[in-house]
C-alpha positions in Angstrom: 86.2 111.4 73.3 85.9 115.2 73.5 84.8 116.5 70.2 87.0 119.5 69.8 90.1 116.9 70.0 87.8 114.8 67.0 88.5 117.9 65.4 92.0 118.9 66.1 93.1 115.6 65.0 91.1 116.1 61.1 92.4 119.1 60.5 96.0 117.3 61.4 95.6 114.9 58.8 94.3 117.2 56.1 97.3 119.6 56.4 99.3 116.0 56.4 97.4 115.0 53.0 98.1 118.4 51.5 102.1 118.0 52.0 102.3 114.1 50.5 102.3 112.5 47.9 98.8 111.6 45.8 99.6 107.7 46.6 99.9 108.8 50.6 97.5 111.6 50.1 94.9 108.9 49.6 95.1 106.8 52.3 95.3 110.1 55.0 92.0 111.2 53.5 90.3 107.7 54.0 91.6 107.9 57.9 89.9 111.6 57.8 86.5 110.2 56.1 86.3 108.1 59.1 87.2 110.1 61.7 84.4 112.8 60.4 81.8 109.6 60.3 82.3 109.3 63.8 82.6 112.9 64.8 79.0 113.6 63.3 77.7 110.0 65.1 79.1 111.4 67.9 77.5 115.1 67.6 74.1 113.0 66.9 74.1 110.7 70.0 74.9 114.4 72.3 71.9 116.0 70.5 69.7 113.1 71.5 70.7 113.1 75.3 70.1 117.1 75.2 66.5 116.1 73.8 65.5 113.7 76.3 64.3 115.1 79.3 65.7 112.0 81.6 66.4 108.5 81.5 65.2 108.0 85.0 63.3 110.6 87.2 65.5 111.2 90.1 62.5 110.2 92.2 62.3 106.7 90.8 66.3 105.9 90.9 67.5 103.3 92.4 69.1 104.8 95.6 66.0 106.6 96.0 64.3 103.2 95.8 66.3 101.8 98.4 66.4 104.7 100.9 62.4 106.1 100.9 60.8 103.1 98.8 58.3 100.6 100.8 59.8 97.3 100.0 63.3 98.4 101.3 61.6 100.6 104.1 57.9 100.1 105.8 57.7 96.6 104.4 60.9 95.2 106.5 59.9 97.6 109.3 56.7 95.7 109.8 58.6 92.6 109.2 60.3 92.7 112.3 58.0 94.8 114.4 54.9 94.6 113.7 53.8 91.1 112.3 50.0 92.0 112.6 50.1 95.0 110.3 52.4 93.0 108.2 49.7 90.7 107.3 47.1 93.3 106.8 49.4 94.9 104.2 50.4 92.0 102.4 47.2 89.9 103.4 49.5 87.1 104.4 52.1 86.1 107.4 56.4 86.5 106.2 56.4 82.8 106.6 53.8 82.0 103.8 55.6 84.4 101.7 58.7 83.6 101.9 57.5 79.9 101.2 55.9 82.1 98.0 59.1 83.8 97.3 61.1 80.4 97.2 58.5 79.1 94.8 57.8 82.1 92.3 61.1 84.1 92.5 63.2 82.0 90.5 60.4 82.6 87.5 60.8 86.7 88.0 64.1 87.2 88.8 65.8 89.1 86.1 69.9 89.1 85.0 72.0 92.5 85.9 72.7 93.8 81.8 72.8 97.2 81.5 71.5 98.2 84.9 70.7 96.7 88.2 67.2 95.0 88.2 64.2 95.2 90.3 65.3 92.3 92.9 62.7 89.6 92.2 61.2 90.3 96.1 60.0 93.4 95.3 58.2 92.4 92.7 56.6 89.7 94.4 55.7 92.7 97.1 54.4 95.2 94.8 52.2 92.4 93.0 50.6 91.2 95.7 49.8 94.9 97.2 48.1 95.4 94.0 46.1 92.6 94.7 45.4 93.0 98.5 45.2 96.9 98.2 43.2 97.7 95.0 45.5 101.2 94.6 46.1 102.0 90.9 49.7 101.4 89.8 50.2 105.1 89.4 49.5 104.9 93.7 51.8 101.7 93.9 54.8 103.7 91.6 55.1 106.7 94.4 55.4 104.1 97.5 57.9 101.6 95.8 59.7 104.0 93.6 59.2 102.4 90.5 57.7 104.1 87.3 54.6 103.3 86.3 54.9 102.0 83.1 57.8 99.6 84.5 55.1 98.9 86.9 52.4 97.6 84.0 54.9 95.4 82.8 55.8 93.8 86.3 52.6 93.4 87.6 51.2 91.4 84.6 54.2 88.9 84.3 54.4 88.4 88.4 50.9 87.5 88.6 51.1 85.4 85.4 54.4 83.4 86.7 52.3 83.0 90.3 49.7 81.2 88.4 52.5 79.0 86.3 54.6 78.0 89.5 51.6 77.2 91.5 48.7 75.7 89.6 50.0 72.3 89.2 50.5 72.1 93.0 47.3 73.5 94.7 45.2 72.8 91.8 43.9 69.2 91.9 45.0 66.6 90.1 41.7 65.0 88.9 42.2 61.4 89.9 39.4 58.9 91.2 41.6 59.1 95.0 41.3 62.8 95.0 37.6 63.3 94.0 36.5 60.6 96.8 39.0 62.4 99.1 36.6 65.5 98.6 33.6 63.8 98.9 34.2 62.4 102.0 35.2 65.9 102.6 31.7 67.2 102.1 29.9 64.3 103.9 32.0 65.1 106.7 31.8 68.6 107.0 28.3 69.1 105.0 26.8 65.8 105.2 26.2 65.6 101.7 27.6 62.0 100.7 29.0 61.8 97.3 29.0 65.6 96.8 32.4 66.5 94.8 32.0 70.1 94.3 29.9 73.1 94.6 29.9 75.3 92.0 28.9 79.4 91.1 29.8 82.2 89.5 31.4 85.8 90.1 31.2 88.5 88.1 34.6 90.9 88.5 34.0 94.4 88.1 36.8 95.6 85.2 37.0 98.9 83.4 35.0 98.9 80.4 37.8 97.3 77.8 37.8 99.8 75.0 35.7 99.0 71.4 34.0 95.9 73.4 30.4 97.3 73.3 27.9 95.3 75.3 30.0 91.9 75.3 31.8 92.5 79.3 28.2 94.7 80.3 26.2 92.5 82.5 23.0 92.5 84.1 24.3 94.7 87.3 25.0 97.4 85.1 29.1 96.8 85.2 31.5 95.3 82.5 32.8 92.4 84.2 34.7 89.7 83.3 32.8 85.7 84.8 35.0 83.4 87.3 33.0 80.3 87.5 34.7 77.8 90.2 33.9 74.8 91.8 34.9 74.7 95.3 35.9 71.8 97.7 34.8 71.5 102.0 37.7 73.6 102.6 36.8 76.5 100.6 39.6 75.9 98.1 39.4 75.9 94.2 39.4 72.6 92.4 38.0 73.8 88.4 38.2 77.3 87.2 36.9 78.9 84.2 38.1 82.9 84.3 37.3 85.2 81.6 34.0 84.9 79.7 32.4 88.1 79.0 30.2 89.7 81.5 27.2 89.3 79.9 26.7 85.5 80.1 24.6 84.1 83.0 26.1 81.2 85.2 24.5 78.4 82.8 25.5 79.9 79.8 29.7 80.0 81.2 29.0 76.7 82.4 27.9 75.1 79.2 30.9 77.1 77.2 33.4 76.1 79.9 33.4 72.3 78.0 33.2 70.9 81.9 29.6 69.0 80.6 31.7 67.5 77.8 34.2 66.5 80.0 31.7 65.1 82.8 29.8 63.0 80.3 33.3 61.5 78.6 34.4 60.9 82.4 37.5 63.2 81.2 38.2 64.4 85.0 37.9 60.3 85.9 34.4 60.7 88.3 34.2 57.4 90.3 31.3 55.1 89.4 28.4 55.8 91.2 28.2 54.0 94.7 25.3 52.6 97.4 24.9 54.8 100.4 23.6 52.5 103.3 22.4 49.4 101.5 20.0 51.7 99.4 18.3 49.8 96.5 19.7 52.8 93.6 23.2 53.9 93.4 23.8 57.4 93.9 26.5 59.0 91.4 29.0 62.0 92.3 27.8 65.4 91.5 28.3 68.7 91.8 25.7 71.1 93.7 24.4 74.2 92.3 21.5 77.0 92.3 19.0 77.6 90.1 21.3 79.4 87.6 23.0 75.7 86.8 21.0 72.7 84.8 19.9 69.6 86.7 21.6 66.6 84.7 22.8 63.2 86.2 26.7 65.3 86.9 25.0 68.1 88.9 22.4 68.8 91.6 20.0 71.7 91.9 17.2 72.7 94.2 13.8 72.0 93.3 12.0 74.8 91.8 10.1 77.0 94.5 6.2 76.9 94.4 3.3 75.5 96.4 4.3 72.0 95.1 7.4 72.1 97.8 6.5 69.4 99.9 8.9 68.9 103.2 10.6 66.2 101.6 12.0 68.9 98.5 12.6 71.1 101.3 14.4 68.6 103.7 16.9 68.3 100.3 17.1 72.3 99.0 18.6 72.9 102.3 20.8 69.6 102.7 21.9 71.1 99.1 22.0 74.9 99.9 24.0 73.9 103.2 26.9 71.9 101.4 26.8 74.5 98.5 27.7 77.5 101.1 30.9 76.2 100.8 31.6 78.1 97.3 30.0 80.9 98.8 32.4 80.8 101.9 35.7 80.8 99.2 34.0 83.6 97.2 33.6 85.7 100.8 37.3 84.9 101.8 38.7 85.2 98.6 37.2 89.0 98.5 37.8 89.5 102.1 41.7 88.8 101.3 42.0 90.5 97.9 40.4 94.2 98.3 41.1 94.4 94.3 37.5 93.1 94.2 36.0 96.0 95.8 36.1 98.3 92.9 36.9 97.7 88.9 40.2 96.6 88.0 42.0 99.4 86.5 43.9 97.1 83.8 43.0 95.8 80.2 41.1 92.4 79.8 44.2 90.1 79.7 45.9 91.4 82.7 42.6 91.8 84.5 42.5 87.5 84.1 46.2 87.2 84.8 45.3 88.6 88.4 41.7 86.5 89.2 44.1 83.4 88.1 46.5 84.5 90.6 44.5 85.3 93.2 42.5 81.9 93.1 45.8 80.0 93.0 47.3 82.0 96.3 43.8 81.7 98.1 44.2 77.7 97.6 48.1 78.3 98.2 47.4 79.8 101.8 44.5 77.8 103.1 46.7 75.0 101.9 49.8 76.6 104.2 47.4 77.6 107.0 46.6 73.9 107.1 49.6 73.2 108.4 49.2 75.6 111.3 47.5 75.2 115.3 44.2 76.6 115.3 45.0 79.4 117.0 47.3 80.8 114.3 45.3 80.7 111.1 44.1 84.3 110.2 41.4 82.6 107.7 39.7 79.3 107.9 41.3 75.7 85.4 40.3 73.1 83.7 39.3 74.4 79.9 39.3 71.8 77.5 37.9 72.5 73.8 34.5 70.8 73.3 34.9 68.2 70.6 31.1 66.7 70.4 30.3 64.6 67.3 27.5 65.7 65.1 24.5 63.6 66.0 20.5 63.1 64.7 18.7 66.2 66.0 15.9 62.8 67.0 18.4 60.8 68.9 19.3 64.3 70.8 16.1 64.9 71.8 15.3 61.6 73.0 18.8 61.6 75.0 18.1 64.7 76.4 15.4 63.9 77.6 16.5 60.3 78.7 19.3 62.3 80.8 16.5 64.4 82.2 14.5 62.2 83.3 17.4 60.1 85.0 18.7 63.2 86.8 15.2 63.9 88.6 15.1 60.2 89.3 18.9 61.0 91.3 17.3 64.1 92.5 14.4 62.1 94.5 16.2 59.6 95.6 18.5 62.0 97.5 15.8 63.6 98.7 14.6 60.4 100.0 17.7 60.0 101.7 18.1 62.9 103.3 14.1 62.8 104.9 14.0 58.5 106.1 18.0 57.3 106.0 20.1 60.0 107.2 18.1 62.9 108.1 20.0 65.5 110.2 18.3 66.6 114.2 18.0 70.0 113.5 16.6 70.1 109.7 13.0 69.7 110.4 12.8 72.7 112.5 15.3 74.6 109.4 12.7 73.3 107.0 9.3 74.3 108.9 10.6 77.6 109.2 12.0 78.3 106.1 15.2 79.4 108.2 17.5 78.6 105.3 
């Protein structure tokens, strides 16, 4: 209502009031009490529009969004032109997205109240160019006109609902069927029998997270944040651990992650150790790591480098550094995908892990998809539980420990002797005598 009229119609009842009677009079000045509430309510509200510079800049309005902004524009261009730069912008084919579209977008997509949402695809789009791209947000706001602090708001919740909708699908289930599954996996592929994991660590370079000291500093002189994973044949992710501080080593994450509890309660259900070729000794399932990593009875490590390196410890460090390439390989393709890992990641801590778990669940996601596809056509060939460990005789550790020790260099031969008189591979001598490994 036009405030002059507010006015008009006041000063109406006043002169109204001042002609009746003191028992009409009354009730007139009431109706002109509330009519001047509302006219200075009114006169406030105008003051505050005239304050504000602008509820949206015109560059970031919807119509602008749609006519000059990337989703709406170079995005369906390369769609249905040009399906090759399409998949170096979005680091992925339209078919595996839209299969990720399907899956995710009912988890983003957000009800028309006041104003017309951000369609749940273009949030999906703008998410996942963050993460293939590594451009800051303020970059990403200018080519999708959207501002940037809508932007830090989408990007965290996408790549948190990516991780929700996915994990419980491309993240294994940890039954006995599906850890023998991988095992014959690696014996296949690596021939390393009973083999149900390699696992390492990566350090992801963040911005130094404000009042944190030297907690994310690490020994490369960046602030990172740790993504320890344990990898199957296939290069995909089977158990994360994302966001210890930087400044643990490899063997320090792994004995904070709880995975040794959980291996030594059988928690992830481990099948019983098993007899490769009629052996005398059973052989148990492990994982394979480097040097950083323990040697218990659960996981494998090279024997130590020295002049004591006979050819039978070398026959098995590179039967072991062979089928533990495979981590590597998923590290190399999971930074080859995601170019957010060339530099830090320009967020805060907790959106910083939001968007490792996201990226490890789509790099399973799509080697899972690109399973599916001929040869030809494939562009690329968290388990945390809280330890709960009873409080024990610092004797009867000791001698466990070192029970367990002595046990797990006992497994640690006797794969060794495998790998040099039962299954030895053609081509390993000549690896081993040349140290080509």
């Amino acid at each position: 209502m036009d405030p002059n009229i507010m006015l008009m119609v006041i000063m109406k009842y006043l002169k109204q009031a001042r002609d009746e009677p003191i028992r009409y009079a009354e009730i007139t000045m009431q109706k002109v009490i509330r009519l001047f509430y509302l006219y200075m309510r009114y006169k406030e509200l105008q003051d505050d529009r005239k304050n504000r510079e602008m509820w949206v800049r015109p560059i970031f309005t919807e119509r602008r969004r749609l006519l000059q902004g990337d989703s709406d524009n170079l995005i369906m261009e390369m769609r249905l032109e040009d399906p090759n730069k399409y998949f170096n912008y979005l680091r992925m084919s339209a078919v595996i997205f839209n299969e990720l579209l399907n899956i995710v977008g009912p988890l983003i997509e957000k009800e028309n109240v006041v104003r017309k949402p951000i369609p749940a695809r273009t949030r999906l789009e703008v998410t996942i160019r963050w993460l293939a791209s590594g451009d800051s947000m303020t970059s990403l706001s200018y080519a999708y006109r959207i501002a940037q602090c809508t932007l830090s708001r989408i990007i965290p919740e996408t790549c948190e609902a990516i991780w929700l909708a996915l994990k419980e699908k491309f993240m294994i289930d940890p039954t006995e069927d599906n850890w023998r599954t991988i095992a014959e996996d690696f014996a296949t592929t690596c021939q390393f029998p009973n083999c149900i994991g390699a696992i390492d660590g990566k350090h992801v370079v963040i911005q130094a997270p404000p009042r944190s000291g030297s907690c994310y500093y690490n020994y490369k002189g960046n602030h990172s944040i740790n993504l320890l994973a344990v990898s199957d044949a296939k290069n995909r992710f089977t158990i994360v651990d994302i966001g210890t501080e930087g400044r643990q080593s490899d063997g320090g994450v792994f004995e904070s992650s709880g995975l040794p509890h959980l291996f030594q309660t059988n928690a992830l259900h481990i099948p019983p150790p098993t007899r490769l070729n009629n052996m005398d000794f059973e052989f148990p399932n492990v994982l394979l790591g480097d040097e950083a990593f323990p040697l218990s009875t659960h996981m494998m490590r090279p024997y130590p480098r020295s002049r004591r390196l006979n050819i039978s410890r070398k026959i098995f460090n590179y039967r072991l550094s062979r089928a533990r390439r495979t981590v590597e390989c998923a590290f190399g393709i999971l930074v080859a995908r995601w170019r957010i890992y060339r530099q830090p990641i320009l967020a805060c801590t907790s959106t910083a892990v939001k968007a490792v778990q996201a990226m490890v669940i789509l790099h399973n996601f799509i080697i899972n998809e690109e399973l599916d596809l001929p040869l030809a056509e494939r562009q690329y060939c968290n388990i945390q539980e809280e330890r709960n460990l009873s409080a024990t005789n610092e004797l009867t550790d000791i001698r466990n420990s070192s029970s367990r020790k002595s046990k797990a260099l006992k497994i640690r031969d006797n794969f060794a002797h495998y790998f040099e008189h039962v299954n030895p591979l053609p081509w390993q001598w000549d690896k081993v005598l040349t140290n080509n490994f």
